[in-house]
SESEZA-294356 format. One record per atom (N, C-alpha, C): residue in three letters; residue number from 0; atom name; z, x, y. Coordinates in nm, 2 decimals, m for minus. Layout:
# SESEZA-294356
<rec residuo="ALA" num="NUM" atomo="CA" up="Z" east="X" north="Y"/>
...
***
This chain:
# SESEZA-294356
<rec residuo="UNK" num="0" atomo="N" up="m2.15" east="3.52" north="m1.75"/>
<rec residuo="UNK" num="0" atomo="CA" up="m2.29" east="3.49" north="m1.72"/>
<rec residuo="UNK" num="0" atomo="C" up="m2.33" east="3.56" north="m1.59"/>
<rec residuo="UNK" num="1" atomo="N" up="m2.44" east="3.61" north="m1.57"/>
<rec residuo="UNK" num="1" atomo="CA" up="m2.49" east="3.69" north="m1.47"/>
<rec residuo="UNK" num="1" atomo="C" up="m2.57" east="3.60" north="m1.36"/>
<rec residuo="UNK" num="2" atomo="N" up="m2.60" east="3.68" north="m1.31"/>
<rec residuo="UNK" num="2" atomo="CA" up="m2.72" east="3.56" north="m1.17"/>
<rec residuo="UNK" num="2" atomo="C" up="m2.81" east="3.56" north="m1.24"/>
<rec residuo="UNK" num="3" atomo="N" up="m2.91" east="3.65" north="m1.31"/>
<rec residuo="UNK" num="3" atomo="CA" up="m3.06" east="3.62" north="m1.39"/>
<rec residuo="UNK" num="3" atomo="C" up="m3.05" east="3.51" north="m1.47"/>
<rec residuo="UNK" num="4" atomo="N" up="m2.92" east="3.49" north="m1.53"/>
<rec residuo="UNK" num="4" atomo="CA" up="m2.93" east="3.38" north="m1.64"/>
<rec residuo="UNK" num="4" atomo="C" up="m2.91" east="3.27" north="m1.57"/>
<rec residuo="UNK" num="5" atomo="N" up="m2.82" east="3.25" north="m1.48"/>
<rec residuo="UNK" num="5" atomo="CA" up="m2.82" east="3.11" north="m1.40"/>
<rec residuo="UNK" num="5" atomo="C" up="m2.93" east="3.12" north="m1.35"/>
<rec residuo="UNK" num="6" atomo="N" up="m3.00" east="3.20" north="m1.28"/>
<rec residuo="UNK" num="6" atomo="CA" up="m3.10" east="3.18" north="m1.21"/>
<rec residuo="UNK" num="6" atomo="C" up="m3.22" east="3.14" north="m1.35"/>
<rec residuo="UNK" num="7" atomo="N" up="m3.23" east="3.20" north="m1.43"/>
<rec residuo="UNK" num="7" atomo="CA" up="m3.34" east="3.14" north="m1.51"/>
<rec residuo="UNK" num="7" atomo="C" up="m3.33" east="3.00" north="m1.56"/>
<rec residuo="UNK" num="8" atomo="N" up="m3.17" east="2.94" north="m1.55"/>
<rec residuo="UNK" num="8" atomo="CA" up="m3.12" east="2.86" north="m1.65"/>
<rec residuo="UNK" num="8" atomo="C" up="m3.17" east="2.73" north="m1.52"/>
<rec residuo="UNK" num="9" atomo="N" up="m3.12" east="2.73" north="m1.40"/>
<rec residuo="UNK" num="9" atomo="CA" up="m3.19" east="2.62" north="m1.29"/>
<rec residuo="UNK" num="9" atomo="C" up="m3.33" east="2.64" north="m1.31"/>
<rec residuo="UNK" num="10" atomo="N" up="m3.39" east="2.75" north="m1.29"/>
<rec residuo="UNK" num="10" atomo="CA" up="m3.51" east="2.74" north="m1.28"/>
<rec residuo="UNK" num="10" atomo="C" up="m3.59" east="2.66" north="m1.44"/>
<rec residuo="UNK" num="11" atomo="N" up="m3.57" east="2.69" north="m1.51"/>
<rec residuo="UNK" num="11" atomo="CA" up="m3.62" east="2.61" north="m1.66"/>
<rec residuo="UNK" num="11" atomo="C" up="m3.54" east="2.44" north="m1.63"/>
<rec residuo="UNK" num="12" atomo="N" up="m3.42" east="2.40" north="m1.60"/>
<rec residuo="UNK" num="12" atomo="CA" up="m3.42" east="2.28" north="m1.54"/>
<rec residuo="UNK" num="12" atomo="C" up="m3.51" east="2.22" north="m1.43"/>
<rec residuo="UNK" num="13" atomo="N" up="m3.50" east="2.27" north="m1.30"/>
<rec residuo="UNK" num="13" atomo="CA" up="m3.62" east="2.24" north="m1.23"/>
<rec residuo="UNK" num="13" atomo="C" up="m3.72" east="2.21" north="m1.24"/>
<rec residuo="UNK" num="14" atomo="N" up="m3.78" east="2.33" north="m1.35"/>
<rec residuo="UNK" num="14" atomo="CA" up="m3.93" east="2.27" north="m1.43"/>
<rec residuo="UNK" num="14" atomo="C" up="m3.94" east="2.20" north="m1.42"/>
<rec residuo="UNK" num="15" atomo="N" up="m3.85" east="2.12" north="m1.54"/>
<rec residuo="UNK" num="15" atomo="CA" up="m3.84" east="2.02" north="m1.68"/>
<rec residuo="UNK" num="15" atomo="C" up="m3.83" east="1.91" north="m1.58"/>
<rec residuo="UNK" num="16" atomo="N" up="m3.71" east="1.90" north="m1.44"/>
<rec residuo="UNK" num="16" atomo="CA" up="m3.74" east="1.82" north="m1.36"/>
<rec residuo="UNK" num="16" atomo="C" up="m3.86" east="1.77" north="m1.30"/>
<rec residuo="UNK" num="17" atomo="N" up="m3.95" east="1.87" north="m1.27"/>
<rec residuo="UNK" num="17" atomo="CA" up="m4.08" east="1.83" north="m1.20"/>
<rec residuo="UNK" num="17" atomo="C" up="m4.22" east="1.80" north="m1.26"/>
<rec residuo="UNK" num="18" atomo="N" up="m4.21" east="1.84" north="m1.40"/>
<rec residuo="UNK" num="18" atomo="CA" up="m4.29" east="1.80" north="m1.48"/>
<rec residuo="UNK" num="18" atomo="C" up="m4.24" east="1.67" north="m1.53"/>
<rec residuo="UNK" num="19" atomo="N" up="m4.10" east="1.65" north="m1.52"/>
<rec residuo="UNK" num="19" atomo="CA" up="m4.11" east="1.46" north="m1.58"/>
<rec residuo="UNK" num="19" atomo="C" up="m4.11" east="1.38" north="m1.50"/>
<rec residuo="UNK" num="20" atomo="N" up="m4.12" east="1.42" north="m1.34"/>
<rec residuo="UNK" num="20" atomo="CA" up="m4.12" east="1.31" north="m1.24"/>
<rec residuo="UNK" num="20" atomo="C" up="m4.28" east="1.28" north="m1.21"/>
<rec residuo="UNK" num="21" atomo="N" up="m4.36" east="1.41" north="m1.24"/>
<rec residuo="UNK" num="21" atomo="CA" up="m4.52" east="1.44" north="m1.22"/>
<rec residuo="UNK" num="21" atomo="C" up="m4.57" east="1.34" north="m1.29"/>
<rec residuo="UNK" num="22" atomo="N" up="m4.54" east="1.33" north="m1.45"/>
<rec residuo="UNK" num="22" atomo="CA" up="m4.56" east="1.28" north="m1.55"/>
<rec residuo="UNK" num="22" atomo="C" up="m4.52" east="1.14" north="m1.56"/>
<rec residuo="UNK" num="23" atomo="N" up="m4.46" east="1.13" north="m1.50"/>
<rec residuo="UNK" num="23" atomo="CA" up="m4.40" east="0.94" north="m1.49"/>
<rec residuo="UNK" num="23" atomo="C" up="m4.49" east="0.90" north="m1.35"/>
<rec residuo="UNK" num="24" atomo="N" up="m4.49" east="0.98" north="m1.25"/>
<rec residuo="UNK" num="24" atomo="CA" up="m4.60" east="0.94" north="m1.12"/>
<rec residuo="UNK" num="24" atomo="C" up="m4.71" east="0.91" north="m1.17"/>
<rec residuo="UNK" num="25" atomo="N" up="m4.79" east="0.98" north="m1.28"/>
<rec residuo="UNK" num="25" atomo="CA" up="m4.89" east="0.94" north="m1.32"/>
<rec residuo="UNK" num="25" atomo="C" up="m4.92" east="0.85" north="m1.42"/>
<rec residuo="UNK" num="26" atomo="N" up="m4.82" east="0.84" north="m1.48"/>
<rec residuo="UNK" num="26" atomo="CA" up="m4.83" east="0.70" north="m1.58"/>
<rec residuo="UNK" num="26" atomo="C" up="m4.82" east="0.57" north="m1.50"/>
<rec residuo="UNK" num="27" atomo="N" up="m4.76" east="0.62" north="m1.37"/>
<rec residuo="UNK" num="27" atomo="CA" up="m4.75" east="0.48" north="m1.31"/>
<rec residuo="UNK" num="27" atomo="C" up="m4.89" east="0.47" north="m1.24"/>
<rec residuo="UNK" num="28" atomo="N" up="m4.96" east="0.58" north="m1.19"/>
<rec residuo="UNK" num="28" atomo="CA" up="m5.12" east="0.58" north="m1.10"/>
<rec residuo="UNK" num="28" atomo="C" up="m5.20" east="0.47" north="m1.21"/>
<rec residuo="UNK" num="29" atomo="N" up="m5.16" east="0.51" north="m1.35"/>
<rec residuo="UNK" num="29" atomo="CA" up="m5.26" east="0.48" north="m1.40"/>
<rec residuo="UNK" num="29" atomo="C" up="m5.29" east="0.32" north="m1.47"/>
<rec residuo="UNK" num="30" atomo="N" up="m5.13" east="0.29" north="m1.45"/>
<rec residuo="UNK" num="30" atomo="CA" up="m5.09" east="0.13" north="m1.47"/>
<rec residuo="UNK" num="30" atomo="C" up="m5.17" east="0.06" north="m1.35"/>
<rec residuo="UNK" num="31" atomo="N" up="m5.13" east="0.13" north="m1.26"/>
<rec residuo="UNK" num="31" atomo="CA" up="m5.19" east="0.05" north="m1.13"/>
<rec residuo="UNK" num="31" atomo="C" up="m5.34" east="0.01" north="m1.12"/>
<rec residuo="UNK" num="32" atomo="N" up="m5.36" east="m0.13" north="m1.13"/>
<rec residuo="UNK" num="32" atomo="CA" up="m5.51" east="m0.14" north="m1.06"/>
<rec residuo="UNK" num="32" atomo="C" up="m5.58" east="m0.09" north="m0.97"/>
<rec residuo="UNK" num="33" atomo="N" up="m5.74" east="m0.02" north="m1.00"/>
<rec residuo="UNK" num="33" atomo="CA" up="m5.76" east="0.05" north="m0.85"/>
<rec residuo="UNK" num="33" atomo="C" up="m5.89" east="m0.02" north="m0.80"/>
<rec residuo="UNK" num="34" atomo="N" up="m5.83" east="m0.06" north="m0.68"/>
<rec residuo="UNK" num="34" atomo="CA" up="m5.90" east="m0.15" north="m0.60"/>
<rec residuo="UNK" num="34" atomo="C" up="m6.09" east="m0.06" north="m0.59"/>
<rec residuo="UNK" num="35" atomo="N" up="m6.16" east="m0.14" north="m0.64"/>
<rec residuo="UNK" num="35" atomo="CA" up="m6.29" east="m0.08" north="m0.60"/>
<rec residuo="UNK" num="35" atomo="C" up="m6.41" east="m0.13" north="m0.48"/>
<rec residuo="UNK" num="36" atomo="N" up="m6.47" east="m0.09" north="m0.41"/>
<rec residuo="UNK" num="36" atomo="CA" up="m6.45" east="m0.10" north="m0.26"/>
<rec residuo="UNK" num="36" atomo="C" up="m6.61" east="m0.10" north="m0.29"/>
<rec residuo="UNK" num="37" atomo="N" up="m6.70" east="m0.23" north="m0.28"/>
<rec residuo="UNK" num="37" atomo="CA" up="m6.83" east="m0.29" north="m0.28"/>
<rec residuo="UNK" num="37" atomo="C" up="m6.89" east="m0.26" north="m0.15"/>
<rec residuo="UNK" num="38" atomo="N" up="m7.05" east="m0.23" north="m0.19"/>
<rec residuo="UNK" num="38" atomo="CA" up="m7.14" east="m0.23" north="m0.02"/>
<rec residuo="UNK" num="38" atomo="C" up="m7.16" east="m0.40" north="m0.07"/>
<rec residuo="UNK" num="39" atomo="N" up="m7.27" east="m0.41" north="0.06"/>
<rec residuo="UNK" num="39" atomo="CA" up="m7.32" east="m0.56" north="0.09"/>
<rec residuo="UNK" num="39" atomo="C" up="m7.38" east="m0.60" north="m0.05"/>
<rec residuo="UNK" num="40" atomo="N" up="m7.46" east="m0.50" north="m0.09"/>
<rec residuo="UNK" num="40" atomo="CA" up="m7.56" east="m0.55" north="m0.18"/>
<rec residuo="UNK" num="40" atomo="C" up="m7.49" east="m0.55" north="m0.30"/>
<rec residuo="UNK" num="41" atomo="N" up="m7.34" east="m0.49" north="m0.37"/>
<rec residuo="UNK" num="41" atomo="CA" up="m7.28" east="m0.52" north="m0.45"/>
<rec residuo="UNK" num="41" atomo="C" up="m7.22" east="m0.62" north="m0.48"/>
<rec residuo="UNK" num="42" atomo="N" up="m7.16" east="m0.66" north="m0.35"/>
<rec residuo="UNK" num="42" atomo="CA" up="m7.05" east="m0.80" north="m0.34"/>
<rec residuo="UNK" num="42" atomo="C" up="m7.14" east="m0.93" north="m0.34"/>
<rec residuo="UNK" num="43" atomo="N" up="m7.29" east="m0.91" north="m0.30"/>
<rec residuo="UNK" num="43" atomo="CA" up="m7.41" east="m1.00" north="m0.35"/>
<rec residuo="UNK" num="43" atomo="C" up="m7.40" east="m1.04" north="m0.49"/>
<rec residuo="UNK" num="44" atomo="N" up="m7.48" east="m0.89" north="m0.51"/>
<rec residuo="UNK" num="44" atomo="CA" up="m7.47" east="m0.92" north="m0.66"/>
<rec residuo="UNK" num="44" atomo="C" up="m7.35" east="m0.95" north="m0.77"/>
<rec residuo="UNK" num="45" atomo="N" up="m7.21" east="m0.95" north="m0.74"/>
<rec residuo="UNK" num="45" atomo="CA" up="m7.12" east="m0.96" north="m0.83"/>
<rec residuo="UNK" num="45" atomo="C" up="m7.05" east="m1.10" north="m0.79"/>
<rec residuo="UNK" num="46" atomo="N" up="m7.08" east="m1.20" north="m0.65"/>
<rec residuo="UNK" num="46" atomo="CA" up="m7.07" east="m1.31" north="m0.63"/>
<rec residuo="UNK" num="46" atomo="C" up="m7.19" east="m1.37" north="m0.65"/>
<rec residuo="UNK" num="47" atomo="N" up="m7.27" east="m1.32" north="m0.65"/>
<rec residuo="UNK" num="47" atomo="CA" up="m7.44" east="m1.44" north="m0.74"/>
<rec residuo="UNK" num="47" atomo="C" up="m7.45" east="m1.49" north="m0.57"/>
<rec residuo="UNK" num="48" atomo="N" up="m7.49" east="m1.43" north="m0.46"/>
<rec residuo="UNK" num="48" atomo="CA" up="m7.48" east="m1.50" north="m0.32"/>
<rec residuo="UNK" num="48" atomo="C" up="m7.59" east="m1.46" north="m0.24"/>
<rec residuo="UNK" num="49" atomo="N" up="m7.64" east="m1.46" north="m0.16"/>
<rec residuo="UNK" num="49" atomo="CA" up="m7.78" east="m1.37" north="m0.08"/>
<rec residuo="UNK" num="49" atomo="C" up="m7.64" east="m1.30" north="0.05"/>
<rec residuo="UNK" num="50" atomo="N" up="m7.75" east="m1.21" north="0.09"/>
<rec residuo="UNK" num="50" atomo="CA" up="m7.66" east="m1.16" north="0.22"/>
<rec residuo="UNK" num="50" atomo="C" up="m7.63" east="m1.25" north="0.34"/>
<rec residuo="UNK" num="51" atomo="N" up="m7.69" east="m1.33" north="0.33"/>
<rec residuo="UNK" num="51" atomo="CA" up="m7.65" east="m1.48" north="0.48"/>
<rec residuo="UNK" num="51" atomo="C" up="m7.54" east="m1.50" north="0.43"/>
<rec residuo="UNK" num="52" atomo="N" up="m7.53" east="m1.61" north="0.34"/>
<rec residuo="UNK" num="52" atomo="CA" up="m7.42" east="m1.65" north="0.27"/>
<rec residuo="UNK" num="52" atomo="C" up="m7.25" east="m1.55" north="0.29"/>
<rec residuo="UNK" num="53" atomo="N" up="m7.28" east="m1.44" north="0.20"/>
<rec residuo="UNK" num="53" atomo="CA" up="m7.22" east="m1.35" north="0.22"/>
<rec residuo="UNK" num="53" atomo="C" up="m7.14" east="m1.31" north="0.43"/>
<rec residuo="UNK" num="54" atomo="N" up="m7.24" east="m1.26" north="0.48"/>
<rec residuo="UNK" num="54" atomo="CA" up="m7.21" east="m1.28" north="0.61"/>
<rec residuo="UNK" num="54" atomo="C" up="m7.16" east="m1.42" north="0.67"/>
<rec residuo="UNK" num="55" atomo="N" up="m7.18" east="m1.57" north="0.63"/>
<rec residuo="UNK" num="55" atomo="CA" up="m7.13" east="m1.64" north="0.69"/>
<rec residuo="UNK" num="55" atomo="C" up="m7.03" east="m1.64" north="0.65"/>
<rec residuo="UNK" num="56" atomo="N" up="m6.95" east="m1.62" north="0.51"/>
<rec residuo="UNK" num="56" atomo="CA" up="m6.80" east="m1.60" north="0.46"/>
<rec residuo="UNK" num="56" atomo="C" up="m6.72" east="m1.53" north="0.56"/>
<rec residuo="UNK" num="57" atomo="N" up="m6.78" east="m1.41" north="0.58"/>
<rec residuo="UNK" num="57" atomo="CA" up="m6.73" east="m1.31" north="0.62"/>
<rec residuo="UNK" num="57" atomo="C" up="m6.63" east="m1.36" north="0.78"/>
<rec residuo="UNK" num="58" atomo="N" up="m6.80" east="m1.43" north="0.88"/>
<rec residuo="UNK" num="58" atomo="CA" up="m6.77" east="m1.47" north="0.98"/>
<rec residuo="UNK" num="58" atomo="C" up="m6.62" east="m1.63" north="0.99"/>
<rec residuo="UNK" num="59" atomo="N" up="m6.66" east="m1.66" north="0.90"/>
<rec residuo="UNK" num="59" atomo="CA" up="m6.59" east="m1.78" north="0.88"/>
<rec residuo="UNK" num="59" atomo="C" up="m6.45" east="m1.74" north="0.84"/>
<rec residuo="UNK" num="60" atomo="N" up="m6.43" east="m1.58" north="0.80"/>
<rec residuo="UNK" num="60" atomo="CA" up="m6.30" east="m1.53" north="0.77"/>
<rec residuo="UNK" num="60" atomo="C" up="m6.24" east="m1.57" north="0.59"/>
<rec residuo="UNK" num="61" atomo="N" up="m6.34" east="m1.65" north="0.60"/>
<rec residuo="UNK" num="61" atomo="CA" up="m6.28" east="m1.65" north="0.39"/>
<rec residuo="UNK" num="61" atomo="C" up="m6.34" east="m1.54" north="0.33"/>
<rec residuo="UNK" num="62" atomo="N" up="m6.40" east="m1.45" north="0.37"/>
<rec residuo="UNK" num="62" atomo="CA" up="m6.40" east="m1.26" north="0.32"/>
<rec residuo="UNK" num="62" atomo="C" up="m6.36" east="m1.21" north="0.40"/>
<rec residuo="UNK" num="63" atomo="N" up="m6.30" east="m1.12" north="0.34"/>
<rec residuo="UNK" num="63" atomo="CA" up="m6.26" east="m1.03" north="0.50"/>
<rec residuo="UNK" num="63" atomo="C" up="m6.32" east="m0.85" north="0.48"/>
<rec residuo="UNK" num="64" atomo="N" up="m6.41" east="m0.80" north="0.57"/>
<rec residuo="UNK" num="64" atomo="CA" up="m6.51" east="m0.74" north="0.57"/>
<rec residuo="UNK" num="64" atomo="C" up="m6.45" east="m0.59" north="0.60"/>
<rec residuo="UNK" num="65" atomo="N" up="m6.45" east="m0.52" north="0.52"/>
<rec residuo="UNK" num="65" atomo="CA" up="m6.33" east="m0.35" north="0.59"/>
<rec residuo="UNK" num="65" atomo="C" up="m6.45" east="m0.27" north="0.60"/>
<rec residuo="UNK" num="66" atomo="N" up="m6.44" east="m0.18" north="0.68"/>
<rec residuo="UNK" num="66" atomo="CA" up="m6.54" east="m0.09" north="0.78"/>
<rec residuo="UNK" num="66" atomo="C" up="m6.51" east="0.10" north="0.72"/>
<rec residuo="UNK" num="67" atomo="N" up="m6.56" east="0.14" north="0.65"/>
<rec residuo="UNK" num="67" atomo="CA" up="m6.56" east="0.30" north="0.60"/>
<rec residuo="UNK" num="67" atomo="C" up="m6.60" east="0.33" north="0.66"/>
<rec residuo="UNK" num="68" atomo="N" up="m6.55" east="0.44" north="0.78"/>
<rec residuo="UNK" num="68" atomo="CA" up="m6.66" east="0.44" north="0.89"/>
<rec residuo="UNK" num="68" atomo="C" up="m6.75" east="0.39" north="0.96"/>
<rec residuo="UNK" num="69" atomo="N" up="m6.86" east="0.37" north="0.95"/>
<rec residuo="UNK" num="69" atomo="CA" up="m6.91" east="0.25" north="0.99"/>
<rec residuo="UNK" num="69" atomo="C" up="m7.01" east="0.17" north="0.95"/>
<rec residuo="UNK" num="70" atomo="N" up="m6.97" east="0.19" north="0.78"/>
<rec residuo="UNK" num="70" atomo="CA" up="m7.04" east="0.11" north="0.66"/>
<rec residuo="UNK" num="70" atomo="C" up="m6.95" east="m0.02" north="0.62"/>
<rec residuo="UNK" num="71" atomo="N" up="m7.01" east="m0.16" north="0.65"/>
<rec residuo="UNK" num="71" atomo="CA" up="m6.92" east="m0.26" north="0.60"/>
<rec residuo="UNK" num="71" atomo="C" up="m6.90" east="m0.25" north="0.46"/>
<rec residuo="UNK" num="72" atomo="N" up="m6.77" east="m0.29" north="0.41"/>
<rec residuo="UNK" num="72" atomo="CA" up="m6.73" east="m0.26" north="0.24"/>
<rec residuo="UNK" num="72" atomo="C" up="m6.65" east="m0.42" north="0.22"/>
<rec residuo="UNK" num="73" atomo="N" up="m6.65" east="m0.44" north="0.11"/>
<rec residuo="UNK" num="73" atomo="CA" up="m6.54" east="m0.59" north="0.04"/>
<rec residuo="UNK" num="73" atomo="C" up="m6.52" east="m0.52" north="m0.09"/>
<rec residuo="UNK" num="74" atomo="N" up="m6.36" east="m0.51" north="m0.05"/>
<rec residuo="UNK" num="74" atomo="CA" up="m6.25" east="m0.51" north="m0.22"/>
<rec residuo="UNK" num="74" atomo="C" up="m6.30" east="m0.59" north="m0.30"/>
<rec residuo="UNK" num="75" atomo="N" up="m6.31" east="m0.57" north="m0.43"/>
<rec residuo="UNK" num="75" atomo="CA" up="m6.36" east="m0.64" north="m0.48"/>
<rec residuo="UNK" num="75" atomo="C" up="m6.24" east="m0.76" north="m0.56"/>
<rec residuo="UNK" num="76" atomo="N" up="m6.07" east="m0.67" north="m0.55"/>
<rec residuo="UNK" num="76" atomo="CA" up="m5.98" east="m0.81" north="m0.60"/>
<rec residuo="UNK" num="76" atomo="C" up="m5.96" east="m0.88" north="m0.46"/>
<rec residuo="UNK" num="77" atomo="N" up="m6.02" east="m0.90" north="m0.36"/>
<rec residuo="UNK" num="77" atomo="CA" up="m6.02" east="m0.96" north="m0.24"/>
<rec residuo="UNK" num="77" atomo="C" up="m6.16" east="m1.13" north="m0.26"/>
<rec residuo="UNK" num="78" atomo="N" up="m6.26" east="m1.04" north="m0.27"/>
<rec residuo="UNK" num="78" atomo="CA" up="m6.32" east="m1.13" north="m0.35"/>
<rec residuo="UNK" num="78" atomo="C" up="m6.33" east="m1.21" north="m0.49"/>
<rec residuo="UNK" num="79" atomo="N" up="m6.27" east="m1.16" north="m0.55"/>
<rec residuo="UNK" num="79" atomo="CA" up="m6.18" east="m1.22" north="m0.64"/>
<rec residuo="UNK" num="79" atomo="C" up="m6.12" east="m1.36" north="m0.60"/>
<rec residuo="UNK" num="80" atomo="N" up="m6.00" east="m1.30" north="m0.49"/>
<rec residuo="UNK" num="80" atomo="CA" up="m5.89" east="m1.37" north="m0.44"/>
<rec residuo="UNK" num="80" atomo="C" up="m5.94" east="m1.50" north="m0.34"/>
<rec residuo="UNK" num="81" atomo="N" up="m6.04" east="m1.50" north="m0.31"/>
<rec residuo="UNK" num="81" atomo="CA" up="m6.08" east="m1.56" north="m0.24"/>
<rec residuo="UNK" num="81" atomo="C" up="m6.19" east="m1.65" north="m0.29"/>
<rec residuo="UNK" num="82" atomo="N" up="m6.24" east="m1.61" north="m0.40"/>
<rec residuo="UNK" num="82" atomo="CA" up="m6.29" east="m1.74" north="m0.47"/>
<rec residuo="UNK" num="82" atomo="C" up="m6.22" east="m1.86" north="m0.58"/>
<rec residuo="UNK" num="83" atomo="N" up="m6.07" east="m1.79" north="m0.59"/>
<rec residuo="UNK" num="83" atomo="CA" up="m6.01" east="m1.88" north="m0.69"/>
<rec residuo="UNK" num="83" atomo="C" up="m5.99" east="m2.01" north="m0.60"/>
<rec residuo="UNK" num="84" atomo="N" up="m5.99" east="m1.99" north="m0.48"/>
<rec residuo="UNK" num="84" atomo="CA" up="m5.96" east="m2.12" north="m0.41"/>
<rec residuo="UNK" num="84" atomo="C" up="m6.07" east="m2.20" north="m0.31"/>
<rec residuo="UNK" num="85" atomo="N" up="m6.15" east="m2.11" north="m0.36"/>
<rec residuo="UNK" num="85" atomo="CA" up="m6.32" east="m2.15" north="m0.28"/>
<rec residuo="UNK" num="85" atomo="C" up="m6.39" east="m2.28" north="m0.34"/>
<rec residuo="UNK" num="86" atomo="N" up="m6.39" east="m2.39" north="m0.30"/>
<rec residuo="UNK" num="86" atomo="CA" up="m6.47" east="m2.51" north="m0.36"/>
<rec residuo="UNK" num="86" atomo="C" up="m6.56" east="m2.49" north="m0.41"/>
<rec residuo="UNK" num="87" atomo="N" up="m6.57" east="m2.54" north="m0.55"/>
<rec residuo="UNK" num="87" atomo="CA" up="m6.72" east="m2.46" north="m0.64"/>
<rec residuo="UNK" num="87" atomo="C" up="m6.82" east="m2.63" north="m0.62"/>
<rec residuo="UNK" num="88" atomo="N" up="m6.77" east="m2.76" north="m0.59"/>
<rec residuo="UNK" num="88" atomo="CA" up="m6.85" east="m2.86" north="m0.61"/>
<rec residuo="UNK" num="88" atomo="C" up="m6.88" east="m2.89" north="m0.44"/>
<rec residuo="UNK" num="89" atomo="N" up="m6.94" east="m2.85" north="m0.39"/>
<rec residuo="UNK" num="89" atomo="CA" up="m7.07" east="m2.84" north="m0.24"/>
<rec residuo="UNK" num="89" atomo="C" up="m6.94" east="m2.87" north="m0.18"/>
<rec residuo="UNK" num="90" atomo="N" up="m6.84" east="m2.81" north="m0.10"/>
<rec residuo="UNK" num="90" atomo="CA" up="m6.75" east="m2.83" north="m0.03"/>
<rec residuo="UNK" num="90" atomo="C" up="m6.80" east="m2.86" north="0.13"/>
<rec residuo="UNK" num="91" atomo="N" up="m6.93" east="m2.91" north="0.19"/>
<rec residuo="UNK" num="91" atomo="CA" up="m7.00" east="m2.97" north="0.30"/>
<rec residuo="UNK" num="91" atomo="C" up="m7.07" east="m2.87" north="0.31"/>
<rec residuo="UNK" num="92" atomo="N" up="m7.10" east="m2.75" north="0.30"/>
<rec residuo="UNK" num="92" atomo="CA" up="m7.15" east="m2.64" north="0.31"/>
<rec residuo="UNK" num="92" atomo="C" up="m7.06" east="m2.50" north="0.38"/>
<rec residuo="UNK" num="93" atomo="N" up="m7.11" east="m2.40" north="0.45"/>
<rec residuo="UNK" num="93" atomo="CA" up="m7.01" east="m2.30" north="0.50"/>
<rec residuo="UNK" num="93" atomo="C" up="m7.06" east="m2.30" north="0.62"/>
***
């Protein structure tokens, strides 16, 4: 066997290597939940809340408020997470 043919013969393995690790990276991107990242007036609307409300969560630390520069944003499985344990029957107020 010569060097061209080893050499073509790794190189066609290598491929095959990097297109099935590429290929499995992406099956796993795609399994993955992708967190979607709300302005004010979305996390309003998708918690049914006015912006006070909202800001006194925030203040009170039961949201927790992430900064894109220097646009406030809320995950939206954060909000999520944070209402499965939120008192729905008038917990004194917030």
């Amino acid at each position: 066997m010569n060097y061209q043919n080893i050499y073509n013969q790794l190189f066609n393995e290598l491929k095959q290597f990097v297109r099935t690790e590429v290929y499995n990276l992406l099956e796993g991107l795609k399994r993955e939940e992708v967190d979607e990242w709300l302005t004010i007036k979305e996390a309003c609307a998708y918690l049914k809340i006015t912006k006070p409300t909202l800001w006194a969560l925030s203040n009170k630390g039961i949201l927790e408020k992430h900064y894109l520069g220097d646009l406030p944003r809320y995950k939206r499985s954060e909000l999520d997470k944070a209402f499965v344990s939120f008192p729905k029957n008038g917990g004194g107020g917030i």
